[in-house]
N, CA, C and O atoms as a GROMACS GRO file, in nm:
protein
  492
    1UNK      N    1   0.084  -0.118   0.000
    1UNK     CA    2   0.000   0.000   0.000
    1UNK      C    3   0.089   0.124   0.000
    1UNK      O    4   0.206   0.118   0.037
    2UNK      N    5   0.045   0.211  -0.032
    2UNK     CA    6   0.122   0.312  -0.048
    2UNK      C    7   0.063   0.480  -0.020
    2UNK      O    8  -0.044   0.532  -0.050
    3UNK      N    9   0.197   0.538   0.059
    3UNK     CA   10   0.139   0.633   0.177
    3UNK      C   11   0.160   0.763   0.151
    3UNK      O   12   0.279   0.786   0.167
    4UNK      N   13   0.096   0.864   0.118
    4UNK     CA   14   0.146   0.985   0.038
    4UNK      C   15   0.114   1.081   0.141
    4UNK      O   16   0.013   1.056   0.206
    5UNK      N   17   0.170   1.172   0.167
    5UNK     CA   18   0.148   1.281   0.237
    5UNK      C   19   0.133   1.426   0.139
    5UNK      O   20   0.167   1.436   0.021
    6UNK      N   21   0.068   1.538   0.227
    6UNK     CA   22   0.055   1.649   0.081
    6UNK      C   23   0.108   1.707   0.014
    6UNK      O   24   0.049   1.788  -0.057
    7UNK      N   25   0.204   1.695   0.009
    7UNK     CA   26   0.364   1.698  -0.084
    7UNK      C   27   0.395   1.561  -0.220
    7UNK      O   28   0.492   1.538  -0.292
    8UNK      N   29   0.292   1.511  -0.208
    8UNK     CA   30   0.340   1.372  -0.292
    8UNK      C   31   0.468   1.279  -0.271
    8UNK      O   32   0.529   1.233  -0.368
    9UNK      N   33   0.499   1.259  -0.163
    9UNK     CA   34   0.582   1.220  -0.082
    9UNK      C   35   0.533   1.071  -0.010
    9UNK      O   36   0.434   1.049   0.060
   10UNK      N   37   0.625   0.991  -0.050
   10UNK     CA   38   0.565   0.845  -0.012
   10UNK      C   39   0.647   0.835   0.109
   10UNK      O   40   0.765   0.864   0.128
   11UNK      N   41   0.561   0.789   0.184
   11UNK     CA   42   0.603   0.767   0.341
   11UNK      C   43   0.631   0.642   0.375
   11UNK      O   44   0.612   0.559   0.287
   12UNK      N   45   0.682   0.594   0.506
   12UNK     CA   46   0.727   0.463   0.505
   12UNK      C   47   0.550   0.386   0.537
   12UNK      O   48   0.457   0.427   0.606
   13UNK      N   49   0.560   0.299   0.478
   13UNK     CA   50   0.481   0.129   0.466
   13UNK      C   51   0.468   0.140   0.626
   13UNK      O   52   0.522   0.217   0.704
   14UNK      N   53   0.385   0.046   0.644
   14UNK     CA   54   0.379  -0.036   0.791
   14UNK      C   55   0.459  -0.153   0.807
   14UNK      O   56   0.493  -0.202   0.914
   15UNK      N   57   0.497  -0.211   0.652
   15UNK     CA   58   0.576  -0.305   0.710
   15UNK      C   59   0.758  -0.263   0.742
   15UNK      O   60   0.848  -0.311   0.810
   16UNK      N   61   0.742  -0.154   0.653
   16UNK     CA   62   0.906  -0.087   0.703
   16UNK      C   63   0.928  -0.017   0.822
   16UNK      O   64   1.033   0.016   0.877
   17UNK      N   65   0.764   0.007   0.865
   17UNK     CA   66   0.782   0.061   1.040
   17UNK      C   67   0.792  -0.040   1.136
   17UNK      O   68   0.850  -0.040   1.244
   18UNK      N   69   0.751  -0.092   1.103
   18UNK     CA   70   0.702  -0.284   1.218
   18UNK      C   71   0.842  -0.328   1.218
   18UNK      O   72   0.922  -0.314   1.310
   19UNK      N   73   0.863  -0.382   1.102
   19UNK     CA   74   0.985  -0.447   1.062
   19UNK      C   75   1.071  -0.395   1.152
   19UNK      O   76   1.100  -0.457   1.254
   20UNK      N   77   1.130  -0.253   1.116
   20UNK     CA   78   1.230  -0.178   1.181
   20UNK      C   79   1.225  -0.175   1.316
   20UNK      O   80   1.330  -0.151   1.375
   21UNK      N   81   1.098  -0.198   1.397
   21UNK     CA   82   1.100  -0.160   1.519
   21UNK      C   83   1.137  -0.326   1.614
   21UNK      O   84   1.140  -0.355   1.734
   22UNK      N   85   1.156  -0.396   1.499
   22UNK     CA   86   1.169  -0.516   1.576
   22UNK      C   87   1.380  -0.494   1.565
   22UNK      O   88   1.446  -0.560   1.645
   23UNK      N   89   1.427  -0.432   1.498
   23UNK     CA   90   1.581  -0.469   1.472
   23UNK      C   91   1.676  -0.309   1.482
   23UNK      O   92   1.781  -0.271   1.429
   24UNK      N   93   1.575  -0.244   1.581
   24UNK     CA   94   1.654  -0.140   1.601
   24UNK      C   95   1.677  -0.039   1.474
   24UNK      O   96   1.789  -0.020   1.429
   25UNK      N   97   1.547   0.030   1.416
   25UNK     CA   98   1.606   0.040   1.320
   25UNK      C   99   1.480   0.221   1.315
   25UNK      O  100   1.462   0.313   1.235
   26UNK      N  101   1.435   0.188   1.431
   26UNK     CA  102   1.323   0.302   1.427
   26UNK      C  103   1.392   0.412   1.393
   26UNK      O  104   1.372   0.463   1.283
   27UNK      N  105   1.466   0.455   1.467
   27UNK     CA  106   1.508   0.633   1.437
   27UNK      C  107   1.612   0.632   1.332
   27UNK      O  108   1.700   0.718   1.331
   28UNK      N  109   1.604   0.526   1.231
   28UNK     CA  110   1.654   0.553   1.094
   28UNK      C  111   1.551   0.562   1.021
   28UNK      O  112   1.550   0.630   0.918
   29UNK      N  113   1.458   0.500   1.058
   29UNK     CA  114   1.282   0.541   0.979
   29UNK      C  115   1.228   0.688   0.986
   29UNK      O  116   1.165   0.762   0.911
   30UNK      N  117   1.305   0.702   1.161
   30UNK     CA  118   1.245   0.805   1.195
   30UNK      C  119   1.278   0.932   1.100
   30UNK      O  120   1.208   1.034   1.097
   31UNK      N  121   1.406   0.910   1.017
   31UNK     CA  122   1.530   1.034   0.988
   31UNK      C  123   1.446   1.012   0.817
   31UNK      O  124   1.490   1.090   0.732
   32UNK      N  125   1.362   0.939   0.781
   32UNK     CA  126   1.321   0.920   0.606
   32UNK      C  127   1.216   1.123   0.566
   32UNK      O  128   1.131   1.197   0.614
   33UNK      N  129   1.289   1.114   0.477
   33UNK     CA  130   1.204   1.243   0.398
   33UNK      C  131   1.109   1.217   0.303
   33UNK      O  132   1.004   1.274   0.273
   34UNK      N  133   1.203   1.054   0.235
   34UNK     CA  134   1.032   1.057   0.117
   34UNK      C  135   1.163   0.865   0.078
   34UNK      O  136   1.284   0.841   0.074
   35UNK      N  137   1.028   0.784   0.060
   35UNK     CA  138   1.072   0.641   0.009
   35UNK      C  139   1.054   0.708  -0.136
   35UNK      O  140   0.964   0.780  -0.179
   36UNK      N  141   1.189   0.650  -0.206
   36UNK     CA  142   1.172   0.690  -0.330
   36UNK      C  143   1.137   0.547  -0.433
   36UNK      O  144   1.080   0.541  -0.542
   37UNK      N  145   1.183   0.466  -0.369
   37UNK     CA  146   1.146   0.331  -0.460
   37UNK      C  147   1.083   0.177  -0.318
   37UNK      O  148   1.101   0.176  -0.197
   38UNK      N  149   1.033   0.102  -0.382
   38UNK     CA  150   0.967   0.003  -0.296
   38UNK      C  151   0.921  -0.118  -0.383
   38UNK      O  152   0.818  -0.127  -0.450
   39UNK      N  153   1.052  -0.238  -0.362
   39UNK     CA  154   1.020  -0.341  -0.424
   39UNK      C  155   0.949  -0.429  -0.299
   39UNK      O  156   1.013  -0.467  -0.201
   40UNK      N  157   0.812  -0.454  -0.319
   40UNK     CA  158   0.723  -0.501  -0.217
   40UNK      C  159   0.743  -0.650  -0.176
   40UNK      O  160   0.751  -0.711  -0.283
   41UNK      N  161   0.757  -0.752  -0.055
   41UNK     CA  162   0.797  -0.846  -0.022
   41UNK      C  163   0.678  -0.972   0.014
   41UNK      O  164   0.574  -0.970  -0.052
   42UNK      N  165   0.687  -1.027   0.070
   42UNK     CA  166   0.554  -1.090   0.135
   42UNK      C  167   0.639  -1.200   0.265
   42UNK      O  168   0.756  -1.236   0.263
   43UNK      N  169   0.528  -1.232   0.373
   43UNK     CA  170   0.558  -1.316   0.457
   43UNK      C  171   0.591  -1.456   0.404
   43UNK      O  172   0.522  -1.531   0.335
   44UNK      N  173   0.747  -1.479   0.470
   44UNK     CA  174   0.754  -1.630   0.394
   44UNK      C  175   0.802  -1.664   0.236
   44UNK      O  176   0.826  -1.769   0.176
   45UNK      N  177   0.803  -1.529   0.201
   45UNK     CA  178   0.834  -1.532   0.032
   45UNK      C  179   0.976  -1.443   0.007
   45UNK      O  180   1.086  -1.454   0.059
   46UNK      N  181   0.916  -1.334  -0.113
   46UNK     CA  182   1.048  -1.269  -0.168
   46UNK      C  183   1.049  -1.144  -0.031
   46UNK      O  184   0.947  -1.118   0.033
   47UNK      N  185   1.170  -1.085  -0.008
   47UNK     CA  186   1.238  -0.963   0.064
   47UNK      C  187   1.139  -0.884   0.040
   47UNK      O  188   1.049  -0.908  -0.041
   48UNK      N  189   1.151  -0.768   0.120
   48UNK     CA  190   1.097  -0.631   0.080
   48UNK      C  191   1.261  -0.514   0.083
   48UNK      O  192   1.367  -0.533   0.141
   49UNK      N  193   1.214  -0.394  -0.011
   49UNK     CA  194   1.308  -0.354  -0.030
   49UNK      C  195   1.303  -0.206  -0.016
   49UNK      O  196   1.256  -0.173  -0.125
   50UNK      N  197   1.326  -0.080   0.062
   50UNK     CA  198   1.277   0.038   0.015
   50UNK      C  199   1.445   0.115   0.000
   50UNK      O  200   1.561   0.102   0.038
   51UNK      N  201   1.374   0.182  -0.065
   51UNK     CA  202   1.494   0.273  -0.121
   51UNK      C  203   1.476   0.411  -0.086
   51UNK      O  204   1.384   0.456  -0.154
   52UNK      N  205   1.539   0.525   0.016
   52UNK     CA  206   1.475   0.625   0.050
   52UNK      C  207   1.598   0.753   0.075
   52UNK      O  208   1.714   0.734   0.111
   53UNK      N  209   1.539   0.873   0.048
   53UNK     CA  210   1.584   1.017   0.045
   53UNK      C  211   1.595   1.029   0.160
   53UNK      O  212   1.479   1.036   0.203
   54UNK      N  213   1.714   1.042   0.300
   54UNK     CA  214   1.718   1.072   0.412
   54UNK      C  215   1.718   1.261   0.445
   54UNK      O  216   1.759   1.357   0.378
   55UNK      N  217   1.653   1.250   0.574
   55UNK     CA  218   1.668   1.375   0.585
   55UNK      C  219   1.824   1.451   0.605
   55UNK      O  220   1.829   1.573   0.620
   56UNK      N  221   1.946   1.370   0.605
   56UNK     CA  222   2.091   1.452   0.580
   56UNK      C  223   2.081   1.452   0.474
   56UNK      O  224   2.192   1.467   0.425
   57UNK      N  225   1.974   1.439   0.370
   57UNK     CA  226   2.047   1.443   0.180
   57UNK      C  227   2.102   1.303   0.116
   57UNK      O  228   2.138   1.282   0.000
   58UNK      N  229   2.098   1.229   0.210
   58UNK     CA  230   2.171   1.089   0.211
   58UNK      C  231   2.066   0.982   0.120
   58UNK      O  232   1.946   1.002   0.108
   59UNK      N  233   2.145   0.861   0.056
   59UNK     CA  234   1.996   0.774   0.058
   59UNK      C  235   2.062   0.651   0.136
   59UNK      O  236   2.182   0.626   0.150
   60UNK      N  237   1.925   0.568   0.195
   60UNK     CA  238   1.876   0.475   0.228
   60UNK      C  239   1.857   0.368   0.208
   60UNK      O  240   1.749   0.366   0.149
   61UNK      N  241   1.901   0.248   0.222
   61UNK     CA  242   1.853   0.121   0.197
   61UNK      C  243   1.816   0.048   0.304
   61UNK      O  244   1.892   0.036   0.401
   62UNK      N  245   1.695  -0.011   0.298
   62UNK     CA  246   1.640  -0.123   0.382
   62UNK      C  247   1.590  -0.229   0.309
   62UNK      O  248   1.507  -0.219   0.219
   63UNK      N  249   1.660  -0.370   0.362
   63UNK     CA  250   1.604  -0.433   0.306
   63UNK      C  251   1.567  -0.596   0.425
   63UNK      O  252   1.635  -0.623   0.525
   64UNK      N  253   1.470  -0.663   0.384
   64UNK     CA  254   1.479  -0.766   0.500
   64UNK      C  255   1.352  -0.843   0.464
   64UNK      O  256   1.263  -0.828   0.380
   65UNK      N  257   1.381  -0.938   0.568
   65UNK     CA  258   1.209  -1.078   0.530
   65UNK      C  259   1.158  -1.103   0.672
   65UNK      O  260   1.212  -1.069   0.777
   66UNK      N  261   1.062  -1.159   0.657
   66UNK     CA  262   0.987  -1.218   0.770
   66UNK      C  263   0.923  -1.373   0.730
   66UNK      O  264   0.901  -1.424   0.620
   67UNK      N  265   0.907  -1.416   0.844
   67UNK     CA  266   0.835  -1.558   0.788
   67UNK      C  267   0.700  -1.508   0.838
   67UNK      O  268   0.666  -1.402   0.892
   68UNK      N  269   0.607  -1.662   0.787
   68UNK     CA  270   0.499  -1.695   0.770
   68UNK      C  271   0.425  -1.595   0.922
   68UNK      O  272   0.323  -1.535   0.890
   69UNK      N  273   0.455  -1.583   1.024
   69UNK     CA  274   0.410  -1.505   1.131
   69UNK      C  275   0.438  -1.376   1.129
   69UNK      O  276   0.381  -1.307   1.213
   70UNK      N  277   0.503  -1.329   1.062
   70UNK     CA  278   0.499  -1.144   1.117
   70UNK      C  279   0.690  -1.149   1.112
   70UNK      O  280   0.772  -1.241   1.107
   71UNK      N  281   0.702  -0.984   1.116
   71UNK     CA  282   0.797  -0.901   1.171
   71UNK      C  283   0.860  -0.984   1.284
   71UNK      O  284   0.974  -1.031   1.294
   72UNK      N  285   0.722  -0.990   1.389
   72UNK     CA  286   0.796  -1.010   1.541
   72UNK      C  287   0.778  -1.180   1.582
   72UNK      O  288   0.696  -1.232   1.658
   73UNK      N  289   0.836  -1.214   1.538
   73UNK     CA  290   0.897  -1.349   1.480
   73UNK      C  291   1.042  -1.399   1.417
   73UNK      O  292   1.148  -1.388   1.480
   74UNK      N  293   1.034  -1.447   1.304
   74UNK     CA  294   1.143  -1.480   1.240
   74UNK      C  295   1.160  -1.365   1.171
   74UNK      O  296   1.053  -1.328   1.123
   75UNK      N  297   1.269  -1.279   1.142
   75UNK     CA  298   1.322  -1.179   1.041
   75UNK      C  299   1.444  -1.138   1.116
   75UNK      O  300   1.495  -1.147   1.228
   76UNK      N  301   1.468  -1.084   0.985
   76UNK     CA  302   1.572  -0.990   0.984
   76UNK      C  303   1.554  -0.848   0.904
   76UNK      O  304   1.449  -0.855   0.840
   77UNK      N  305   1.598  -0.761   0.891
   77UNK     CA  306   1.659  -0.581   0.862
   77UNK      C  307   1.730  -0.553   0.854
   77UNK      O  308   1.796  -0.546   0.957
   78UNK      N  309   1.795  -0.509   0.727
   78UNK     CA  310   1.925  -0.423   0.739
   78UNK      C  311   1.915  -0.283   0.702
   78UNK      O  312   1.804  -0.245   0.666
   79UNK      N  313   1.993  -0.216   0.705
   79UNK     CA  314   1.982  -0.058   0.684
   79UNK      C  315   2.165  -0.038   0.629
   79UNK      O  316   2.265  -0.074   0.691
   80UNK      N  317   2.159   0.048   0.463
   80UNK     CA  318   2.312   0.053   0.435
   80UNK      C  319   2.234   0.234   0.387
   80UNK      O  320   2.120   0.257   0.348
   81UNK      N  321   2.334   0.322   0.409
   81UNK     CA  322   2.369   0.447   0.390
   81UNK      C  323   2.474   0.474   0.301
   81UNK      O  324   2.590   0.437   0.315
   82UNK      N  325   2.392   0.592   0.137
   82UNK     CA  326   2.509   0.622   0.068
   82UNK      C  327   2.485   0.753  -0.007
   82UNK      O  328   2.373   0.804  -0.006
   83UNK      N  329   2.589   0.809  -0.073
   83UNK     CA  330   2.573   0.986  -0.115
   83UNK      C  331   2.477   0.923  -0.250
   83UNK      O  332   2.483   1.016  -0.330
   84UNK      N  333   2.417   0.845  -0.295
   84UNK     CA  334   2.334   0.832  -0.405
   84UNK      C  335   2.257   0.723  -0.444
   84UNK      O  336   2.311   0.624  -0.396
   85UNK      N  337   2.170   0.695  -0.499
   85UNK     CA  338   2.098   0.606  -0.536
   85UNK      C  339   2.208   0.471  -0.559
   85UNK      O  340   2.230   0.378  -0.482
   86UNK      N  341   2.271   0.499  -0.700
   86UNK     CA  342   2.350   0.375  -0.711
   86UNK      C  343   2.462   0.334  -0.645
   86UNK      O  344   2.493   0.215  -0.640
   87UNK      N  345   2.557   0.466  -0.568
   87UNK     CA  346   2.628   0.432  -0.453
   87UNK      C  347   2.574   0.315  -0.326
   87UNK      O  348   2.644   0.223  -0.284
   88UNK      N  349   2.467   0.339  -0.294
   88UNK     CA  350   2.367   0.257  -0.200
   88UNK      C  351   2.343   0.134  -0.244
   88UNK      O  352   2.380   0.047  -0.165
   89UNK      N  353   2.293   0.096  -0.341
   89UNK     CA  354   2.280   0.023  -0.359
   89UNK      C  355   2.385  -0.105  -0.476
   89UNK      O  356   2.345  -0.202  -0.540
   90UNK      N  357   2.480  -0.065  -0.466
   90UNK     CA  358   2.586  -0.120  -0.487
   90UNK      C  359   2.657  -0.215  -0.417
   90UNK      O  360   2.744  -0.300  -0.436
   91UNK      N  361   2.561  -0.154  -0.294
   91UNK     CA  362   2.655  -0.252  -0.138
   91UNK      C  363   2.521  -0.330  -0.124
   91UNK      O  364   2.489  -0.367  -0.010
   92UNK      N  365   2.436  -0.360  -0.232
   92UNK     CA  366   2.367  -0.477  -0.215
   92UNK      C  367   2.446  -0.594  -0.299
   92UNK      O  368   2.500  -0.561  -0.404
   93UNK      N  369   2.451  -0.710  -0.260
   93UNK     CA  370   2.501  -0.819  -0.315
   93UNK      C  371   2.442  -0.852  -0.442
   93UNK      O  372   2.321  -0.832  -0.451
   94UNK      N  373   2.530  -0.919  -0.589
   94UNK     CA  374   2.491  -0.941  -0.688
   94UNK      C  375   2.437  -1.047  -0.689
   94UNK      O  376   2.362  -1.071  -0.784
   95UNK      N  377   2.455  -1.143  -0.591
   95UNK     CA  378   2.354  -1.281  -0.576
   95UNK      C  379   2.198  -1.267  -0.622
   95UNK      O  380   2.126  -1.178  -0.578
   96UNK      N  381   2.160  -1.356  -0.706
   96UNK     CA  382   2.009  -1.367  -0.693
   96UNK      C  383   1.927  -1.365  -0.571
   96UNK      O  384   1.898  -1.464  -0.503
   97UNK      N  385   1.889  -1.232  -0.547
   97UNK     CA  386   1.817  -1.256  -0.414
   97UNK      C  387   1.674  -1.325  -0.374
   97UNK      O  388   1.654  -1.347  -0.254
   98UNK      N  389   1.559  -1.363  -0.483
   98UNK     CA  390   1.453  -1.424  -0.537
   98UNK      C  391   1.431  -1.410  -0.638
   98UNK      O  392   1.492  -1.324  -0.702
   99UNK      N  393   1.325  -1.496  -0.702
   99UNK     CA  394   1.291  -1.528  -0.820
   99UNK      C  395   1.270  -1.445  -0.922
   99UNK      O  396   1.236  -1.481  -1.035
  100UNK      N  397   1.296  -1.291  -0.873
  100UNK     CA  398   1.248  -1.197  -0.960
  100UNK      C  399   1.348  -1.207  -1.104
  100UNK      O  400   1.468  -1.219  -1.083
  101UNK      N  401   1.302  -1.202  -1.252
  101UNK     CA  402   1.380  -1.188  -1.323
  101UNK      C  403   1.453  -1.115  -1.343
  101UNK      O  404   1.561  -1.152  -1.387
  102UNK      N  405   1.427  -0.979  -1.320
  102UNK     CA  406   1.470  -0.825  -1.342
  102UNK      C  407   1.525  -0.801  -1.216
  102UNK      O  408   1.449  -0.807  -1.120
  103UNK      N  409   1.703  -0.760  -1.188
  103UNK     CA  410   1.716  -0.779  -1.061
  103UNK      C  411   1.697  -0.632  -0.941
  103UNK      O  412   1.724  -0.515  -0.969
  104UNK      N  413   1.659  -0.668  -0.845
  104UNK     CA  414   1.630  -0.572  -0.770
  104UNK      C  415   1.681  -0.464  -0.770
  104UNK      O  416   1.607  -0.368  -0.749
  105UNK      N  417   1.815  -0.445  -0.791
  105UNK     CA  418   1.892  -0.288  -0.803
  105UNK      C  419   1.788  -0.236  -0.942
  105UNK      O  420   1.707  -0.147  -0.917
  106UNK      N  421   1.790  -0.279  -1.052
  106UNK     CA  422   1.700  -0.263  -1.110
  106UNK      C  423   1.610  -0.190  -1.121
  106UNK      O  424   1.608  -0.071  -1.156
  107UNK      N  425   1.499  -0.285  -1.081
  107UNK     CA  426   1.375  -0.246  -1.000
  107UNK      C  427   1.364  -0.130  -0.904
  107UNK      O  428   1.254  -0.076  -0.894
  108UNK      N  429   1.452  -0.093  -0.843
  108UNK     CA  430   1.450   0.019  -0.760
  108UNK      C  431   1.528   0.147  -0.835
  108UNK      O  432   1.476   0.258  -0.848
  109UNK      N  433   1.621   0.123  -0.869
  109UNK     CA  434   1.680   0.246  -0.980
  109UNK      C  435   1.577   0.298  -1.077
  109UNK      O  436   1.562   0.420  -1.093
  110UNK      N  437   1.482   0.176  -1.165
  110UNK     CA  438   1.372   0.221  -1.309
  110UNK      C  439   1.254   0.282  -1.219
  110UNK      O  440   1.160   0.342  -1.272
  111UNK      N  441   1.263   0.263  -1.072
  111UNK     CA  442   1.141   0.326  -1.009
  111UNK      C  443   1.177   0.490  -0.994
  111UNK      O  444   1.118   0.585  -1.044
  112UNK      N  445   1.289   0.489  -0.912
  112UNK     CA  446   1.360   0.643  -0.950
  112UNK      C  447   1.332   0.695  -1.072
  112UNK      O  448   1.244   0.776  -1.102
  113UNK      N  449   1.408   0.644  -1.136
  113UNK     CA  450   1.393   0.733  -1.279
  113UNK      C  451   1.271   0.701  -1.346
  113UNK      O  452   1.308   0.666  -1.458
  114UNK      N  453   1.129   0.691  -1.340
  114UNK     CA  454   1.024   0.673  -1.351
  114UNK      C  455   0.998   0.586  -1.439
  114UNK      O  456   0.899   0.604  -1.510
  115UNK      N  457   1.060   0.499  -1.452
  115UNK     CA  458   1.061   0.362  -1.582
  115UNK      C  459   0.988   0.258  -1.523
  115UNK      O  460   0.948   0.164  -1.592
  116UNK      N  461   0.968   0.263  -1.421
  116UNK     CA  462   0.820   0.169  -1.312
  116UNK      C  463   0.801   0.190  -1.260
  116UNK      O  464   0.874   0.257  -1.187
  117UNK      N  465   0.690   0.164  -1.234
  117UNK     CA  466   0.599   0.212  -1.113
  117UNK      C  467   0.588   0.176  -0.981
  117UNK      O  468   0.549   0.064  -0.948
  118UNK      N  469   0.621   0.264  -0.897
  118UNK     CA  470   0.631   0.268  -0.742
  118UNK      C  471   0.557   0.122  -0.722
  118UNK      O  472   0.458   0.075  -0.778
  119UNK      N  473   0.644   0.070  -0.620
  119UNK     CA  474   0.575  -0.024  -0.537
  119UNK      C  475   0.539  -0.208  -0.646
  119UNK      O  476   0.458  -0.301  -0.642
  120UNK      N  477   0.643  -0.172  -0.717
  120UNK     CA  478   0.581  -0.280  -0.841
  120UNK      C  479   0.685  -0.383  -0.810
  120UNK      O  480   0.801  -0.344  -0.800
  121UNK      N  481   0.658  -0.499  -0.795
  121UNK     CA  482   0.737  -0.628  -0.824
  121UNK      C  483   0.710  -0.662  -0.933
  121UNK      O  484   0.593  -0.670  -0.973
  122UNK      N  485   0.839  -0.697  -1.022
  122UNK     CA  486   0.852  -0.703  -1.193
  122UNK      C  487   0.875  -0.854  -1.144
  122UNK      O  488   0.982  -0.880  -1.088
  123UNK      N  489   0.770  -0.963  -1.164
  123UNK     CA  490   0.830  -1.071  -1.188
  123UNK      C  491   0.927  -1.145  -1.249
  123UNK      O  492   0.935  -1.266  -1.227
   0.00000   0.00000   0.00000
């Protein structure tokens, strides 16, 4: 789902607030100005991924899973910090991370530059 404030400004998900609050990760949520990309995850399945404009000017990466029960259960969260979109996400691993064909750096870069649409998993 997706959370706009009156600026057109996508705000963090519930599952990037939940998530985070289980792995220490709140007052880096807390510091977000606007999610700029969001490859969406599911319980038990593929990652979730957001990609976000920090309030130092910085961007953001979070990425992490949960099983079949929730956040506050089985998961994990990470959080990597960099001066740019592809700086950031560079320090994601080239491993296949799920089944997606199109790989996630991808997916979150063509969302930036408006080549897909927010919040879209490209199978």
């Amino acid at each position: 789902m997706i959370y706009m404030d009156d600026q057109n400004k996508h705000k963090p998900d519930e599952d990037l607030k939940y998530g985070a609050s289980f792995h220490d990760l709140s007052d880096r949520v807390k510091q977000i100005e606007n999610v700029l990309a969001q490859v969406p995850g599911e319980a038990d399945g593929a990652d979730w991924y957001w990609l976000c404009l920090m309030k130092n000017r910085r961007y953001g990466l979070f990425w992490g899973w949960c099983d079949y029960t929730g956040w506050d259960c089985q998961s994990e969260m990470w959080y990597r910090e960099g001066p740019s979109p592809k700086a950031v996400l560079a320090l994601l691993l080239d491993k296949k991370v799920d089944t997606a064909k199109k790989p996630i750096k991808q997916q979150l870069l063509d969302q930036v530059n408006g080549k897909q649409p927010y919040a879209l998993r490209e199978p």
